[in-house]
N, C-alpha and C positions, 0 to 999 in steps of 0.2 A: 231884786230877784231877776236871773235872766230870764229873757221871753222862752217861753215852750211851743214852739210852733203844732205839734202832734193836740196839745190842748186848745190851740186858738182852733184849729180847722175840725175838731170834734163837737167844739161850742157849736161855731157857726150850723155848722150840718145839721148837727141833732134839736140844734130851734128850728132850724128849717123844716124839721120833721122827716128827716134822711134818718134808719138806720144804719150806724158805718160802724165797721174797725178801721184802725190807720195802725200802720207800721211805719216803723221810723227808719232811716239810715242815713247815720252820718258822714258824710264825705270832706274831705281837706278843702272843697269849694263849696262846702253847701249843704244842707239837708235834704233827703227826696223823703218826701211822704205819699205813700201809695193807700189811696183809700180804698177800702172795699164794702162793698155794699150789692143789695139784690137792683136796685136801682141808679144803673149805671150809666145807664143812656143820657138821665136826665142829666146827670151830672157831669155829663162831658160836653151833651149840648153840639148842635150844629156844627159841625169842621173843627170839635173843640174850642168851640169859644165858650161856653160858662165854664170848660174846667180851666181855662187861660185868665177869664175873670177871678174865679175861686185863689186860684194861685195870687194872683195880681191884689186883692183883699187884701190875705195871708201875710203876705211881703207886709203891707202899708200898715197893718195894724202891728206886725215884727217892729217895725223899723221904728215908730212912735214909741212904742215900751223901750225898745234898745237902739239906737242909731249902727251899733257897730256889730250887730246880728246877721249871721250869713244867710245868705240867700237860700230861701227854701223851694225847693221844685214840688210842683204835686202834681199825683197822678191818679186815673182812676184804673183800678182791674190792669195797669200793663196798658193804657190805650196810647200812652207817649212813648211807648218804648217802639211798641208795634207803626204807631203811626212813625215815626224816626227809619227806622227802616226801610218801608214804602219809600219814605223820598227819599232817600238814599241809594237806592235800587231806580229810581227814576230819575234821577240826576247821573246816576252810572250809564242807563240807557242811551238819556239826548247825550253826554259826553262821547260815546260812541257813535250815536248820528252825526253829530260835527266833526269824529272823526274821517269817519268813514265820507261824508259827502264836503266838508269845506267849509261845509257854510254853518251861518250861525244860529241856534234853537233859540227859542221860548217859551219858556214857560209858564202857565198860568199864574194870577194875583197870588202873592202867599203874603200870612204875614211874617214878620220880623223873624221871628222866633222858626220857623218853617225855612227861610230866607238864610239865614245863620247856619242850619242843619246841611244844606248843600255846599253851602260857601265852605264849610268846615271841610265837608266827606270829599271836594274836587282840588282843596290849597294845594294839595301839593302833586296835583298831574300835571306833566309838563306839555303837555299839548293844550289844554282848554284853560279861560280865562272866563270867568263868571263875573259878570255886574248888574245890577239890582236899579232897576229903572220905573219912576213914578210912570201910574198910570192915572190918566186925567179925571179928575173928582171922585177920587178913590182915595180911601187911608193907606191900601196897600202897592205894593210894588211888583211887578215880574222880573224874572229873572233869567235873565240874557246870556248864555253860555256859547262862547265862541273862541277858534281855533285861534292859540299865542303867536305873537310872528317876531 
């Protein structure tokens, strides 16, 4: 039987004692499941990390039932969409301070996932060059945008 991702993350929640609906949407890279629920905050957690966690489950218990299962994204209420765009719009910004003055921004710790969303939305501006640099006894990295030469 293939994996159902809409049912693994219904399980989980509703042991957890979350009321949720999920919706499902299939994409050519992937699944997104957008949960909804009156208790949304919980479930996204600090800078989104339990819903990064939640997702991160999801995958692990997919990939055990089916090794060759696409990759599921979860979200709650629209907060990945909305949080995506912020940095998006803030990577537009320091791109334009580096334009404008030379020199090169940085940006706070992000994780991975966060890290990728900029590197994505600046590939292809020809003036700025983005690289992702550990910071000391941290899991995460900042992210260093500076003018191509």
């Amino acid at each position: 039987m293939p994996a159902q991702p809409k049912v693994i993350v219904e399980t989980i929640l509703t042991s957890l004692g979350f009321a949720v609906t999920v919706e499902e949407q299939k994409f050519d890279d992937g699944v997104m499941l957008d949960v909804k629920t009156e208790d949304s905050g919980r479930l996204i957690g600090r800078q989104g990390q339990t819903l990064a966690d939640l997702q991160y489950i999801t995958n692990r218990i997919l990939f055990q039932q089916d090794p060759t299962s696409p990759k599921v994204m979860v979200d709650v209420g629209g907060y990945r969409a909305q949080s995506r765009e912020a940095l998006v719009k803030k990577a537009k910004e320091a791109a334009e301070k580096v334009r404008r003055w030379g020199e090169s921004v940085e940006l706070e710790p992000l994780s991975a996932f966060d890290r990728r969303i900029i590197h994505h939305a600046l590939k292809d501006d020809p003036d700025i060059e983005t690289q992702s640099i550990e910071v000391d006894g941290t899991e995460k990295k900042v992210l260093l945008l500076r003018p191509k030469h």
